[in-house]
PyMOL commands that place a pseudoatom at each C-alpha (Angstrom):
pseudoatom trace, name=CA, resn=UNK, resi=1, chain=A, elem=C, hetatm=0, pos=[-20.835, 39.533, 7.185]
pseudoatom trace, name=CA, resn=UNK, resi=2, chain=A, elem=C, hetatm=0, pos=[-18.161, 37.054, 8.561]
pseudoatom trace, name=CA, resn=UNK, resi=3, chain=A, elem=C, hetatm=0, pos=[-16.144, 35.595, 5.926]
pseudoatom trace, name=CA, resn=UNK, resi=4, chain=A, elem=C, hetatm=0, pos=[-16.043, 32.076, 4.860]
pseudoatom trace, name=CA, resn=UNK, resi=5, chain=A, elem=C, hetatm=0, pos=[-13.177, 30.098, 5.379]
pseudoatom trace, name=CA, resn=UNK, resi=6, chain=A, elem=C, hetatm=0, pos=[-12.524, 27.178, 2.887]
pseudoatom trace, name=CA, resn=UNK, resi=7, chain=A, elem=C, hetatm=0, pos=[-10.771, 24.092, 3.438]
pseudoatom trace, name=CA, resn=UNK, resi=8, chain=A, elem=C, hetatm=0, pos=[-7.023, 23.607, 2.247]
pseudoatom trace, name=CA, resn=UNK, resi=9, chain=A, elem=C, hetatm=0, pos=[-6.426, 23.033, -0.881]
pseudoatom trace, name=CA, resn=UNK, resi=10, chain=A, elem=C, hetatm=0, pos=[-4.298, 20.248, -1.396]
pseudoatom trace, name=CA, resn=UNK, resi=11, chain=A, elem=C, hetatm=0, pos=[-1.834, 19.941, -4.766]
pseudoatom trace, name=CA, resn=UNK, resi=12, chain=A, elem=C, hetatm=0, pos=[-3.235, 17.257, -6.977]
pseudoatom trace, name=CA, resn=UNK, resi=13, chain=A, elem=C, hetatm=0, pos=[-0.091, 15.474, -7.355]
pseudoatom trace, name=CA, resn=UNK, resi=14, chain=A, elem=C, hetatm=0, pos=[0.254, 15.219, -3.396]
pseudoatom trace, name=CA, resn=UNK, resi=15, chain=A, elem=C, hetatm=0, pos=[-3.219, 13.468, -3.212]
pseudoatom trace, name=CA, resn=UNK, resi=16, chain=A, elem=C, hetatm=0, pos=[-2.442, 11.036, -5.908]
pseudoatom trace, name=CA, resn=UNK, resi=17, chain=A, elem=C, hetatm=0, pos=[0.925, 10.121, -4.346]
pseudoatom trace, name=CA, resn=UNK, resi=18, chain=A, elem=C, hetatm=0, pos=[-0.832, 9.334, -0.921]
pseudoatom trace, name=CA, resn=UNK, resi=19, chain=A, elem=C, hetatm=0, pos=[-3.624, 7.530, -2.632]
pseudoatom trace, name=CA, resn=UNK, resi=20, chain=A, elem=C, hetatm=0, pos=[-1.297, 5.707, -4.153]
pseudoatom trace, name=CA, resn=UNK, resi=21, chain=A, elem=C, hetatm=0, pos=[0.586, 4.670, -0.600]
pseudoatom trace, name=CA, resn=UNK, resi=22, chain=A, elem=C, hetatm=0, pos=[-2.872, 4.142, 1.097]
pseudoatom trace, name=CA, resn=UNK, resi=23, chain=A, elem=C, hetatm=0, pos=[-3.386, 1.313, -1.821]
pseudoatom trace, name=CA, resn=UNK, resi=24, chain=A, elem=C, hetatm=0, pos=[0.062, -0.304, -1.320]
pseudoatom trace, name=CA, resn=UNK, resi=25, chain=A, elem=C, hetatm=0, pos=[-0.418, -0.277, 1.965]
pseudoatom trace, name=CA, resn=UNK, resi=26, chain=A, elem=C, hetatm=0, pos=[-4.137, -2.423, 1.624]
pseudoatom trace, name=CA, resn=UNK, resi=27, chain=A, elem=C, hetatm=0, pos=[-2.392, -4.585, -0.453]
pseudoatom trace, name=CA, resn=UNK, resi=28, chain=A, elem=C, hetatm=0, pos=[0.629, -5.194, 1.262]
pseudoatom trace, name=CA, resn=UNK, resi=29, chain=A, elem=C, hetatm=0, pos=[-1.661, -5.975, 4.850]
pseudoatom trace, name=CA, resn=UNK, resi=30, chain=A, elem=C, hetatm=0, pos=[-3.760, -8.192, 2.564]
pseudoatom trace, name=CA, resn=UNK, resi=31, chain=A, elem=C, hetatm=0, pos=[-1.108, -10.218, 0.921]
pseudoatom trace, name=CA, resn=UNK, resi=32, chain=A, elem=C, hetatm=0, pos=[0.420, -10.658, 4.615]
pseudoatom trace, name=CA, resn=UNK, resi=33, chain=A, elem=C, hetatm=0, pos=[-2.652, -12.123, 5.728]
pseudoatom trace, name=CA, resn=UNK, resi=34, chain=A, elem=C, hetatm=0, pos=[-2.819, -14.603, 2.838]
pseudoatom trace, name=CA, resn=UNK, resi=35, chain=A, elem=C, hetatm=0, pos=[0.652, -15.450, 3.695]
pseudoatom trace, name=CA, resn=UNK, resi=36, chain=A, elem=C, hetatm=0, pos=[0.174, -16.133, 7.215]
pseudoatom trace, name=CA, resn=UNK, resi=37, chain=A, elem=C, hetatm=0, pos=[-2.992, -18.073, 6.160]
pseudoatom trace, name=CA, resn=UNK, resi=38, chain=A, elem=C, hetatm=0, pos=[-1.033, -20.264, 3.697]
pseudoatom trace, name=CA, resn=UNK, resi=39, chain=A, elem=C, hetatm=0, pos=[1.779, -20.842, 6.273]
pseudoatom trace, name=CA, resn=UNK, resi=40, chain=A, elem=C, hetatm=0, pos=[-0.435, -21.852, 8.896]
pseudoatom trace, name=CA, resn=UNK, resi=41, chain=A, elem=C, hetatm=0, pos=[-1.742, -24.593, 6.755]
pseudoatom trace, name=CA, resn=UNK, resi=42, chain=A, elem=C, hetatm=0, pos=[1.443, -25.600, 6.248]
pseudoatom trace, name=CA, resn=UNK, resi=43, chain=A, elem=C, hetatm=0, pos=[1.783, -24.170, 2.487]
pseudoatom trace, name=CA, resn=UNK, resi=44, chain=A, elem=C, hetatm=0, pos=[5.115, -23.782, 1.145]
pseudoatom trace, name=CA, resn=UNK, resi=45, chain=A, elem=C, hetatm=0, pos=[4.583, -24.390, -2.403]
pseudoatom trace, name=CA, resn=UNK, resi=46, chain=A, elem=C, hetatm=0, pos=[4.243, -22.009, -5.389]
pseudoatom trace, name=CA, resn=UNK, resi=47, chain=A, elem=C, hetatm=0, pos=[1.346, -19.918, -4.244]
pseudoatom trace, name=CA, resn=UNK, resi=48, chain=A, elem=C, hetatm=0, pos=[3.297, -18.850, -1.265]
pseudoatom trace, name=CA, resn=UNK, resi=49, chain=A, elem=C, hetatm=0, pos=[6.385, -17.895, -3.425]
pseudoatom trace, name=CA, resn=UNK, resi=50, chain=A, elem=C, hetatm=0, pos=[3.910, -15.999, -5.225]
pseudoatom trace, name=CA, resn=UNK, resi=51, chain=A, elem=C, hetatm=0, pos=[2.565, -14.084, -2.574]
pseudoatom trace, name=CA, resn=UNK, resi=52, chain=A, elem=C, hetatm=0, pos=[6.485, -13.633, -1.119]
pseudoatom trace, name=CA, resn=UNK, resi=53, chain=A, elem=C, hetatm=0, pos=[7.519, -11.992, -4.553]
pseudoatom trace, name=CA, resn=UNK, resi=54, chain=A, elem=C, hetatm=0, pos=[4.468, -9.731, -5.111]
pseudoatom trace, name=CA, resn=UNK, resi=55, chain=A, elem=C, hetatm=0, pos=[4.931, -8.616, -1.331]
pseudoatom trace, name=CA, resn=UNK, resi=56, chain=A, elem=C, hetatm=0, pos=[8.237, -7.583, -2.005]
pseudoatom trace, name=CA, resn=UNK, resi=57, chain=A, elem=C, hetatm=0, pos=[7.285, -5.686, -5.110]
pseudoatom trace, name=CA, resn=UNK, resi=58, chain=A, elem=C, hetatm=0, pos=[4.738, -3.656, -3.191]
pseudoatom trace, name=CA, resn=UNK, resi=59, chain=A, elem=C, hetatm=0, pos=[7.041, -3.016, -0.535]
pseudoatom trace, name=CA, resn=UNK, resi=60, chain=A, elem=C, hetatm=0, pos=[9.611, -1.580, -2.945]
pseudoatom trace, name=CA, resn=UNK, resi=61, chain=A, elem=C, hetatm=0, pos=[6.922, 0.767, -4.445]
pseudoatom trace, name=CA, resn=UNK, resi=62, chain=A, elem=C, hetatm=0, pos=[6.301, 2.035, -1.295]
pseudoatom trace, name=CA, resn=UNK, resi=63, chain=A, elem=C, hetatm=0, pos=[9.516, 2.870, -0.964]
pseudoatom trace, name=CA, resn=UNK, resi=64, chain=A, elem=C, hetatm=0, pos=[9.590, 4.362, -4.167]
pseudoatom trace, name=CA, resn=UNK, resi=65, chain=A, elem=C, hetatm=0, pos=[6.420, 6.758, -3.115]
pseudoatom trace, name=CA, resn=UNK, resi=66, chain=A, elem=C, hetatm=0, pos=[8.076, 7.464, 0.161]
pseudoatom trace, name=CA, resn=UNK, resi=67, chain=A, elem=C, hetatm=0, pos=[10.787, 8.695, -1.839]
pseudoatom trace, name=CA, resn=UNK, resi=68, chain=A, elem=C, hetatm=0, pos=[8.328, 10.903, -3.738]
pseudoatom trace, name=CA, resn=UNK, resi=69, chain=A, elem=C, hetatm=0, pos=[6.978, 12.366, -0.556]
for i in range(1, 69): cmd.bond("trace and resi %d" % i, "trace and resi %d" % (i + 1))
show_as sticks, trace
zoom trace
């Protein structure tokens, strides 16, 4: 009888970290799109400043879960 082989295993911290990164990574393509949207109407009021901040907190989380890699 051949044996069965089973997939990796994977640790479950590992597979939260990258879940994690994959969702940063969503958001941070999203929020650029809304950003070039809003520029090219011509938007340089709050909402954009908004979006600017929030982009550069997800950016710095990624960093962080880089880091954690």
């Amino acid at each position: 009888m051949a044996a069965e082989s089973s997939p990796p295993a994977f640790r479950p911290d590992v597979c939260v970290v990258s879940l994690r990164r994959l969702r940063l990574e969503r958001e941070q393509a999203e929020l650029q799109r809304e950003i070039d949207r809003l520029q090219a109407a011509g938007e340089l009021g709050a909402a954009l400043i908004v979006l600017l901040e929030r982009k550069l907190s997800v950016q710095r989380a990624l960093e962080v879960a880089e880091r954690a890699n």
